[in-house]
N, C-alpha and C positions, 0 to 999 in steps of 0.2 A: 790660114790666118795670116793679114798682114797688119803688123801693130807699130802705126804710126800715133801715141801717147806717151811718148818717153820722155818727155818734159813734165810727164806727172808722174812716171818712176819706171824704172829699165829693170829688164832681166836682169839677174844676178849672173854672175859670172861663175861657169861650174869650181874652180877652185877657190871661190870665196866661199860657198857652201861645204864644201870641203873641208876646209880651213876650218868651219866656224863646229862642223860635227866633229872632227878629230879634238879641238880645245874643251868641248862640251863633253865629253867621254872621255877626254885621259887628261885632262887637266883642268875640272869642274873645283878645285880647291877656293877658297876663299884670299885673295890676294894679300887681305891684311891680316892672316894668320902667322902667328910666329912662328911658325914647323917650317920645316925644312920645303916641302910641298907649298905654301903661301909664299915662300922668300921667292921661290922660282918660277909662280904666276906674277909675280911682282916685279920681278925681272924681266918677262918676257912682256908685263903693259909697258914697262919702261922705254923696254926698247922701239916697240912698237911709235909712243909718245917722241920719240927721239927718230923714226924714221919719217914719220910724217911733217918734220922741222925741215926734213931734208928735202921731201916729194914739196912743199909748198915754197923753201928756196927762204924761209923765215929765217930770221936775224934774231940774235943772241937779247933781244927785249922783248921776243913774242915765247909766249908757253901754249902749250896745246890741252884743252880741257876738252876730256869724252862727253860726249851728252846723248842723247837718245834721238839727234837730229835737229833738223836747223828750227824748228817751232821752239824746242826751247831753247838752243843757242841764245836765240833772237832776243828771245825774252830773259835770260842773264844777261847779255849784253846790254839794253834798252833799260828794262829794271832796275838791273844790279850799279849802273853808270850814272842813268837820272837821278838818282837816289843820296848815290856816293856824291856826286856835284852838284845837290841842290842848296847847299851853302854857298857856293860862288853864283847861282844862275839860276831861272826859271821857264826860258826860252827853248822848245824843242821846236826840229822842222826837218821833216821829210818831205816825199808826196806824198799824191795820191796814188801810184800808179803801185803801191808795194805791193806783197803779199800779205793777205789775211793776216797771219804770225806777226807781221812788224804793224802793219797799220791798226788790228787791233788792242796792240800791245799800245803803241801813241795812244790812241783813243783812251786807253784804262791810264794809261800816267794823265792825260789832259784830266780826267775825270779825280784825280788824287791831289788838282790844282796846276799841274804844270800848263803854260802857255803854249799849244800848239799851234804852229804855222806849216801852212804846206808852201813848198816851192811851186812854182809855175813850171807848166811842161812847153816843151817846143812843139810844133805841128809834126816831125818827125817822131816823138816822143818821147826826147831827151831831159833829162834835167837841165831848168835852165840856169846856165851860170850867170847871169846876169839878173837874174830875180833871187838867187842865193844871195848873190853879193848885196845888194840891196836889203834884204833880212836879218844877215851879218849884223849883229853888236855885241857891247859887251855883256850883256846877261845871257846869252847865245850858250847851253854847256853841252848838246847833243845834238848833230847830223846825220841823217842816216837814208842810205837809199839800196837798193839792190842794183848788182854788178849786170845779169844780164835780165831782160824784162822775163820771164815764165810764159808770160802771152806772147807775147810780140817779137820777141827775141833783140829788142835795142841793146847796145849795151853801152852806160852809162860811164862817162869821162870822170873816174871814179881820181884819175892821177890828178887831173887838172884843178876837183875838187880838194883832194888832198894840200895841195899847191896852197890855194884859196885861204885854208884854213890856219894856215902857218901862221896868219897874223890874229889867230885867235886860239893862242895854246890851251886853255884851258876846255875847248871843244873836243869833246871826243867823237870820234867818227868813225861809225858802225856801218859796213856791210854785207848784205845777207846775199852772200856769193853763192847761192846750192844750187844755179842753173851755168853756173862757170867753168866750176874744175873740168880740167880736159877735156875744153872744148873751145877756149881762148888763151891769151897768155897772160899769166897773172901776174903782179906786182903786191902782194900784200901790203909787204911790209909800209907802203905809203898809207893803209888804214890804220885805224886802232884796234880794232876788232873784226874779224870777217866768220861768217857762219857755213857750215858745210853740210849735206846730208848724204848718208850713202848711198840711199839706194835711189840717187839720181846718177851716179855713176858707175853702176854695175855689181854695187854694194847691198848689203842685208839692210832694210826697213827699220828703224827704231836702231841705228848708229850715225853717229854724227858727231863734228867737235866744233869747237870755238876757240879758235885763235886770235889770243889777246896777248896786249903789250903791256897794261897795265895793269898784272893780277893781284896788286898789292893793295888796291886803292879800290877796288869794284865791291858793291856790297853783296854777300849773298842771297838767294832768294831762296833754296831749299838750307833749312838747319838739319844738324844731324853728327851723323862720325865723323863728319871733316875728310872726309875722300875728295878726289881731286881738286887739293888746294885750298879746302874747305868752300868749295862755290856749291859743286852740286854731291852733295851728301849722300850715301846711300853705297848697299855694295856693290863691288867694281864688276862690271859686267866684262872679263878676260875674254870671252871667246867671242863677242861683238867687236871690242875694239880690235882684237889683235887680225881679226876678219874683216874691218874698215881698212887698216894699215894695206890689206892683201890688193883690195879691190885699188886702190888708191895707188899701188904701185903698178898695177898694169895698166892704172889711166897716164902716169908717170912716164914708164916705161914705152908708152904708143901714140904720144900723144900727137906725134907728127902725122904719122900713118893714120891715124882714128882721124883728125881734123880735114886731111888731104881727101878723105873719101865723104866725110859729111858738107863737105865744100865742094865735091864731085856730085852729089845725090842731091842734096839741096838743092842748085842748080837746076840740074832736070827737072826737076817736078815745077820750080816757081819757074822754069821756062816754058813748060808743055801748059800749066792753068793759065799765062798770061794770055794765050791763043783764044779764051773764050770769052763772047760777048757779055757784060755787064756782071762778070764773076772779077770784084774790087781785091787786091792783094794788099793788105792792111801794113806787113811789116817792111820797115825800110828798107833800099838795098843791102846798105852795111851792116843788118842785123845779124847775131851767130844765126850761122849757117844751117841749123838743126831743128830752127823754129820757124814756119811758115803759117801766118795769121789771113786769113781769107776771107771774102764774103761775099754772100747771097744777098743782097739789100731783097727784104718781099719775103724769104721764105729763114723758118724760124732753124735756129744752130740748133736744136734738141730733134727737128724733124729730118736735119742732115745726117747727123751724128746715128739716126734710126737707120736711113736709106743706105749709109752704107755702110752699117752694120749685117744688112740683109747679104750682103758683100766679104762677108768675116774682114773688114775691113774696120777696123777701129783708129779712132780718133775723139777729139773730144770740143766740147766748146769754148770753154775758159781751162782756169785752174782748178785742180781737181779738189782742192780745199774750200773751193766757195761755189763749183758748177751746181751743185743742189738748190742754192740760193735762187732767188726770185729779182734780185736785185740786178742791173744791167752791170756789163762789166767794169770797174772803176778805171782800168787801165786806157782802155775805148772812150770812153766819156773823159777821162783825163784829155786827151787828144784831140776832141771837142767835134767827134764824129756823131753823124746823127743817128736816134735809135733805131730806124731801118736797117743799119749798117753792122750795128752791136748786136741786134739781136738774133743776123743772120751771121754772124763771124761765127770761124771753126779754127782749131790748130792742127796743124798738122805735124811730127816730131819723131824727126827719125834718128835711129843710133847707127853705127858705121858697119854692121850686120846685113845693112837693106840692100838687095841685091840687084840688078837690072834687070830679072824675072820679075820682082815682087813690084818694080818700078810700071813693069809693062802691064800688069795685073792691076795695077791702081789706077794706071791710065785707060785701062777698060772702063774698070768697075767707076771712075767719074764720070766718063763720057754717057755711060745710064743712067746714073744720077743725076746732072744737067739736063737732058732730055727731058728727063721725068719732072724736073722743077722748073723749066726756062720758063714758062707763059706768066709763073708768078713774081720773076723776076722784076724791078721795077729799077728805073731808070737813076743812077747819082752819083752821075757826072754832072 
């Protein structure tokens, strides 16, 4: 089996698992207990909270809030922000090109009255700064885009916007970083808030945090016992976070070596598909290295994603949060490619594991793939 789908969630890494069965067996106590056994889960989230200030390089105005992953970071962040600032403003703008979690989180604030605007995208499929700037005023109170695309792998001049926004402080600026960690180099602290999920980097499913700079001012969206900061209520899950903290410090700890090699594999493969006739390579050169977006114009991404499966060769079409959907991809049609071209895109997503066996095994298992669909192929160029 070769599993190129890791932009929709990666093996866990044997000592995260590890980590997360040893805290669930001998340290299952309740954090906000006052026994002696509570103080010392409470101690050990803390630390944990306090290590991951350090793995992200955060400044002494960000706090870190555990959440169960970036869908509802997104949505305290979005929420909890629009809500808090809609006495100064009514004005929100993202794109199109987000993930399900933010864009339909916009859509439910526009539908509670807030004014949403999307930015315009560049032909590359950048955010464009110059249609930001143009949307810029003062009733303007929330920005938000994601750091690197999920499909396509862009990734978005997240500092330049930060920059931008300086002449508009009362904007806060959300992004939903969960195809970034250790895999580019990050700058938070120019956001307001950035989102994480763990098991996009080698982390357990259902952990994730939200790092925010303005935990005083954000309103909640779960009530309850006032756990983490009083944002998201509920008791504190110790042996998820302190199992986030683990995965996170080996993307920390490797992160040169992990990117050196998904900038080595990447490579090879978007260099061996560009060899073949009327197979269109969607993502830009500069995109992280880890996401390759391709297409079959003629023949459908669900009947590709089947052929080479038959291959134990997994991959996927879109995002795996909306690939059930019937609807074309937003991020493609963001980019104003035509639906021959979206309908046959596939992603391909590899983690720094992929070997130059499994390399030579995929360039088999394409080149009968291809055969098997060239005559359907249709010409767009």
């Amino acid at each position: 089996m070769i599993y190129l789908d890791n932009a929709a969630t990666t093996k866990p890494h044997e000592e995260v698992i590890q980590t997360f069965n040893q805290m669930s067996n001998q340290y299952f106590f309740n954090p906000n207990s006052p026994h002696a056994a509570g103080v010392k889960i409470a101690h050990l989230t803390d630390k944990a909270r306090q290590n991951i200030k350090e793995y992200l390089s955060l400044n002494d105005k960000f706090e870190v809030v555990f959440t169960s992953g970036a869908t509802e970071s997104n949505n305290l962040a979005l929420q909890g922000m629009a809500n808090a600032k809609k006495r100064f403003g009514n004005t929100i703008l993202t794109t199109k090109m987000e993930h399900p979690s933010v864009l339909e989180t916009m859509r439910g604030l526009e539908e509670q009255g807030f004014n949403l605007q999307y930015i315009d995208t560049t032909s590359d499929g950048k955010l464009s700064l110059d249609s930001l700037q143009k949307l810029l005023n003062q009733d303007v109170i929330l920005v938000t885009c994601m750091h690197v695309n999920n499909v396509m792998g862009q990734i978005q001049p997240i500092e330049e916007i930060s920059e931008m926004l300086k002449a508009y402080p009362k904007v806060h600026f959300h992004v939903d970083g969960v195809q970034g960690y250790g895999k580019i180099p990050l700058n938070i602290n120019c956001t307001d808030s950035y989102s994480l999920s763990g098991h996009k980097f080698h982390g357990l499913k259902g952990s994730g945090i939200l790092a925010l700079n303005q935990i005083k001012t954000i309103h909640p969206v779960l009530f309850g016992g006032g756990q983490e900061f009083g944002l998201r209520s509920g008791t504190v899950n110790a042996p998820m976070n302190v199992s986030l903290t683990k995965a996170m410090r080996y993307m920390y700890e490797s992160a040169k070596e992990h990117n050196e090699i998904l900038s080595k594999q990447g490579r090879k493969i978007r260099t061996f598909i560009s060899s073949y006739e009327g197979v269109l390579i969607n993502s830009p050169e500069d995109a992280a290295p880890y996401i390759l977006n391709i297409s079959f114009p003629g023949v459908k991404g669900e009947v590709l994603v089947n052929a080479f499966s038959k291959y134990e060769i997994y991959l996927s079409t879109t995002s795996a949060c909306s690939s059930k959907k019937s609807s074309h991809n937003e991020t493609l049609k963001a980019m104003g490619y035509s639906t021959l071209r979206i309908e046959g895109s596939i992603r391909i997503s590899i983690a720094s594991d992929l070997s130059d066996e499994q390399i030579e095994t995929f360039k088999i298992a394409f080149d009968k793939v291809y055969k098997e669909v060239k005559e359907l192929l249709k010409n767009e160029l």
